[in-house]
C-alpha positions as CSV (number, residue, x, y, z in Angstrom):
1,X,-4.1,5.2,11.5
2,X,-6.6,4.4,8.7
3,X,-7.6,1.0,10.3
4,X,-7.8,-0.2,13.4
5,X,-4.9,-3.5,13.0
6,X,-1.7,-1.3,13.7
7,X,-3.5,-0.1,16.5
8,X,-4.1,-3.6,17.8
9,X,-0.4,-5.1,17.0
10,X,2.0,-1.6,17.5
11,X,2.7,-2.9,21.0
12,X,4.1,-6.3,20.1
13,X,6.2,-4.1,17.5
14,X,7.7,-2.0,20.2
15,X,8.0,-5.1,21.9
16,X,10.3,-6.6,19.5
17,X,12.2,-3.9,19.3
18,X,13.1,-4.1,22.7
19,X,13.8,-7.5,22.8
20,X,15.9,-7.2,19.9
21,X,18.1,-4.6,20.6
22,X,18.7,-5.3,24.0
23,X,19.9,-8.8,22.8
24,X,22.0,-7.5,19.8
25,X,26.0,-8.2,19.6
26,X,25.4,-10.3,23.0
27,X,23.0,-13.4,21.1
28,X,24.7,-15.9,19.0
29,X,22.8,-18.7,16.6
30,X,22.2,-22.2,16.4
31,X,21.5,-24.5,13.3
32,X,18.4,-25.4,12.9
33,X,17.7,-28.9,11.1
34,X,17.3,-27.3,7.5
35,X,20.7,-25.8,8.0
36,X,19.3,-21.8,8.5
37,X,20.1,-20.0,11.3
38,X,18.1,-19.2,14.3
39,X,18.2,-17.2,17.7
40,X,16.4,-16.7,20.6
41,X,14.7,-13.9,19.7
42,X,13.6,-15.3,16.4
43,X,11.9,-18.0,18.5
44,X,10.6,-15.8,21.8
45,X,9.4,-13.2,18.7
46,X,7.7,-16.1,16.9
47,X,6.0,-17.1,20.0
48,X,4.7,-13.9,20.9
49,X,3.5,-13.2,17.9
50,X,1.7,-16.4,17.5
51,X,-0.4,-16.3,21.2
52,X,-1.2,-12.7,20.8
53,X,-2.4,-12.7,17.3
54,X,-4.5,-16.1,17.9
55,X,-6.0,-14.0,20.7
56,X,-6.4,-10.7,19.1
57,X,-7.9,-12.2,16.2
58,X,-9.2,-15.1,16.6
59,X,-10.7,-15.7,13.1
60,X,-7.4,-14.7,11.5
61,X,-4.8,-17.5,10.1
62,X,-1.3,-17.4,10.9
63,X,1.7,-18.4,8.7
64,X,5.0,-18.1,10.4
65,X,8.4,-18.9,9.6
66,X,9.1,-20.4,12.7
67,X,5.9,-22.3,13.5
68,X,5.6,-26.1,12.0
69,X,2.5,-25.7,11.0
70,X,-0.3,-22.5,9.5
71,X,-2.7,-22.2,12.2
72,X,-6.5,-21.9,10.8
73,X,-5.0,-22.3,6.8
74,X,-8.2,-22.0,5.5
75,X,-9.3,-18.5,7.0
76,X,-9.5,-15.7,4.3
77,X,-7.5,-13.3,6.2
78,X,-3.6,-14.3,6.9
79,X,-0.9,-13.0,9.3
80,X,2.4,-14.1,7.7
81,X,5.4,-13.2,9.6
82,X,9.1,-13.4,9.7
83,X,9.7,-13.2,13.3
84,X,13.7,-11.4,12.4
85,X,14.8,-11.3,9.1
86,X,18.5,-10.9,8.5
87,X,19.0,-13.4,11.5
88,X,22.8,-14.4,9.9
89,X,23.4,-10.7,10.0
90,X,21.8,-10.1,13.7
91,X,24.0,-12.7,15.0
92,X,26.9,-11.7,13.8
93,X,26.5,-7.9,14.9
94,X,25.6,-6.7,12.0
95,X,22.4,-3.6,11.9
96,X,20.3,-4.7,9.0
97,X,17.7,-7.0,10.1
98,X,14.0,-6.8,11.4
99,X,10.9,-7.8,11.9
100,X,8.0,-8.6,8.9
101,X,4.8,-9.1,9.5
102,X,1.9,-8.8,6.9
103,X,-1.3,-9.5,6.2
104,X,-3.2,-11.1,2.8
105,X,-6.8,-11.1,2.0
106,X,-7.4,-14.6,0.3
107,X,-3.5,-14.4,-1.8
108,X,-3.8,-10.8,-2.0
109,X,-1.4,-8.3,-0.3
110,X,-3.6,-5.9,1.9
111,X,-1.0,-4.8,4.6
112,X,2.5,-4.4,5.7
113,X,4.3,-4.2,9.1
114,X,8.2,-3.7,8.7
115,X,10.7,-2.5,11.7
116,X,14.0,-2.4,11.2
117,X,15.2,-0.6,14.8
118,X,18.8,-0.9,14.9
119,X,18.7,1.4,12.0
120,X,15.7,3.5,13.5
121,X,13.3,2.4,10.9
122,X,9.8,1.3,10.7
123,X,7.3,1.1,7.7
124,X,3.6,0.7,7.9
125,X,1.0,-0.5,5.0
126,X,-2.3,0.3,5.7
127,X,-5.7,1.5,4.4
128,X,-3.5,2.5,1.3
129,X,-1.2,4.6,3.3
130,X,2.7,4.1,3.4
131,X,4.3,5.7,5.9
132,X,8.1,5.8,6.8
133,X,8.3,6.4,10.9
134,X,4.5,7.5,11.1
135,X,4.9,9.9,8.7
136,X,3.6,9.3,4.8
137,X,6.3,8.7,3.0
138,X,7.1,10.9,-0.1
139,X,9.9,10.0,-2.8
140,X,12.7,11.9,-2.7
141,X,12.9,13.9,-6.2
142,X,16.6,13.4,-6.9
143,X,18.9,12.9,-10.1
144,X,20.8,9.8,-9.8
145,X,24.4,9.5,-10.2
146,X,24.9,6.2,-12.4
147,X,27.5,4.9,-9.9
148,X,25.1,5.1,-7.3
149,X,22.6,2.9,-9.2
150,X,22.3,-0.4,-6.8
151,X,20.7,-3.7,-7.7
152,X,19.9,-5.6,-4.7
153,X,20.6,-9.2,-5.2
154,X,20.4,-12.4,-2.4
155,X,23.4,-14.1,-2.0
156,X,22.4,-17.4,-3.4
157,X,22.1,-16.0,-6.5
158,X,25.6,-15.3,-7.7
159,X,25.8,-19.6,-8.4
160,X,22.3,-19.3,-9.9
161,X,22.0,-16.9,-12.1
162,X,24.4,-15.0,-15.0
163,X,24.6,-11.9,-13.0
164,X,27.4,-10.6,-15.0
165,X,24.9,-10.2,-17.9
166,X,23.4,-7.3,-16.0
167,X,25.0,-3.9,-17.0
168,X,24.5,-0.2,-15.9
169,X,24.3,-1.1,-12.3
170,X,26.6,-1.9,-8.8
171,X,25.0,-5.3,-7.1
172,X,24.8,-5.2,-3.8
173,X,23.6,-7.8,-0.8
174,X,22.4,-6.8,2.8
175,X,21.3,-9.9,3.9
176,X,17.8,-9.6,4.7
177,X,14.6,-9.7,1.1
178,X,12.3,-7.3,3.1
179,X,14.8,-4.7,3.7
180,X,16.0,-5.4,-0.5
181,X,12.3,-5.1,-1.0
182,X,11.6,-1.5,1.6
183,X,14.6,0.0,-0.2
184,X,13.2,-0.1,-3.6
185,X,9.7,0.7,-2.9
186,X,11.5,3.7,-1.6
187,X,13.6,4.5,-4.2
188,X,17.3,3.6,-2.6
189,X,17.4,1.0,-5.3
190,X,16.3,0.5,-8.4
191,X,15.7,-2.8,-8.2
192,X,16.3,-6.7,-6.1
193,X,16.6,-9.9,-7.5
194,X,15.3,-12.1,-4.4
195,X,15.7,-16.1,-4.4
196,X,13.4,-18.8,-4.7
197,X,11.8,-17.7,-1.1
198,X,9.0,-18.8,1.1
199,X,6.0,-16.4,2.1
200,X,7.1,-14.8,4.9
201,X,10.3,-13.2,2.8
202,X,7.9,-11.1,1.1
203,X,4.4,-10.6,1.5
204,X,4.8,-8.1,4.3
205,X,6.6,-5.5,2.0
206,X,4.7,-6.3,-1.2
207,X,2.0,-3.8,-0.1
208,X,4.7,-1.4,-0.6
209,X,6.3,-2.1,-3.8
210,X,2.7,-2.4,-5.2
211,X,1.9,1.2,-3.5
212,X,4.8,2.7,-5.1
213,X,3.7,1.6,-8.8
214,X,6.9,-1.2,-8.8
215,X,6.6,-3.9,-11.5
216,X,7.4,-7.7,-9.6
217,X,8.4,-10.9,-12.0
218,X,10.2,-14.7,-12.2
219,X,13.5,-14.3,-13.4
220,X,11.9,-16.9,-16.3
221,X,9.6,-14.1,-17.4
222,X,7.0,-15.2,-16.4
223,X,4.2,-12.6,-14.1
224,X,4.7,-13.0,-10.7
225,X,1.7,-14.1,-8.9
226,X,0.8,-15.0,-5.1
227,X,-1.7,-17.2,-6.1
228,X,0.3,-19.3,-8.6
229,X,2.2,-21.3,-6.3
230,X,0.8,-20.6,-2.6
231,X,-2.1,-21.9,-2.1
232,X,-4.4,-21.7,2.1
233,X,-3.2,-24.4,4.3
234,X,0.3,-24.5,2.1
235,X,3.3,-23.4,4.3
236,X,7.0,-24.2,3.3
237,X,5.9,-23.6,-0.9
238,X,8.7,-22.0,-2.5
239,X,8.3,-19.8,-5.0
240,X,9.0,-21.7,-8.9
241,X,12.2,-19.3,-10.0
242,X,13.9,-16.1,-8.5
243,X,11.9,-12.9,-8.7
244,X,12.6,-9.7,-9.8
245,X,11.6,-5.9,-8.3
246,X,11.5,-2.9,-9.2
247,X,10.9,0.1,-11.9
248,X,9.1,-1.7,-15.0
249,X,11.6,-0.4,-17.7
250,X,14.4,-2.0,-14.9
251,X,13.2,-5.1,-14.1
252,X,12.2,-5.6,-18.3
253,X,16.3,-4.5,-18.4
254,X,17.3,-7.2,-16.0
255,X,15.1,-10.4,-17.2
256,X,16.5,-9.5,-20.7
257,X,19.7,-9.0,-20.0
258,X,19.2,-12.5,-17.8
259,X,17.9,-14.5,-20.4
260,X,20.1,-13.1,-23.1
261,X,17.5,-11.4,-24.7
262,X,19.1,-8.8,-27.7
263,X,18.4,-5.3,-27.3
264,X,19.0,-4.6,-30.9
């Protein structure tokens, strides 16, 4: 590896893989206070994470979806994690969730740490390398069917926006804004329209969306930026309208088509 980070934090990513598969379709979840699900591995992950990463580097802040509080907000260099994204889907037995864990440099992107194991799949960001199960990954150079053209949109969305406006393309929902995001920096989408979401439900696959030349926006045209609404020491900031990913000509397509914009 380019750096020496994956290095120091691939064993806690085995580690949740472990714990997470050998508690699949036998874990249910509990409401949590803001009305999102949780499980125990979210919170034994989350724990984990937390100790070893205060330990391992020790002049590093933390942001966590399951912590109350950043630890060391005003450091320069961030850990933000999602200790299992797609938790409503992992409890219910379903194989699309994972773990996200990235890192910023001041509100900048720098790394990405993505496993998704119940569908054998892990993604790493780092030192400008993308690689897909340690290998660099290479887009597939294929022709794409137009029925096989998939916008990826979060579930919220269908009451919040005019998705019917949106033509050429079949919407789809897996439950989990990092694996939406991995499957267009890919190319197994062409775009995702994710919701108004906190940090952790995207900076650890930005890296890759950037990497693979994708163009990011609000859903109110206006450019999406980290920096505009998250600021050190902030934790629970939402972002100010949904955003959109993907190919630029796409995601131009989409906000247009969104805001009712003529293509005449």
């Amino acid at each position: 590896m380019p750096t020496s980070h994956y290095d120091a934090i691939a064993d806690l990513i085995d580690a949740f893989d472990r714990r997470a598969l050998s508690a699949f379709r036998q874990t249910s979840a509990e409401e949590k206070a803001d009305g999102t699900a949780i499980t125990s591995v979210d919170r034994e992950t989350s724990d984990e994470l937390e100790a070893e990463l205060r330990q391992r580097f020790p002049s590093y802040g933390i942001v966590s979806e399951e912590e109350p509080e950043p630890h060391a907000p005003q450091a320069s260099r961030q850990w933000v994690i999602d200790p299992l994204d797609g938790t409503a889907m992992f409890a219910r037995g379903l194989p699309l969730w994972g773990l996200g864990i990235g890192l910023m440099q001041d509100a900048e992107p720098v790394e990405g740490y993505l496993s998704f194991p119940a569908v054998g799949e892990r993604y790493v960001f780092t030192g400008g390398e993308f690689l897909f199960n340690g290998r660099p990954h290479v887009p597939a150079a294929v022709d794409i069917v137009p029925q096989t053209r998939h916008i990826l949109v979060g579930s919220d969305l269908v009451h919040e926006l005019p998705l019917q406006r949106i033509s050429g393309y079949k919407m789809r929902n897996f439950g989990t804004n990092l694996y939406h995001l991995i499957a267009v920096a890919t190319g197994r989408a062409e775009a995702m329209i994710g919701p108004r979401c906190f940090l952790w439900d995207f900076i650890p696959a930005l890296p890759f969306c950037r990497a693979a030349g994708l163009a990011a926006r609000f859903t109110n045209d206006e450019p999406f930026d980290v920096g505009a609404f998250w600021e050190p020491g902030q934790r629970r900031e939402r972002m100010p309208a949904p955003m959109v990913v993907g190919k630029p000509d796409v995601v131009e397509q989409i906000i247009d088509e969104l805001l009712g914009k003529s293509h005449g």
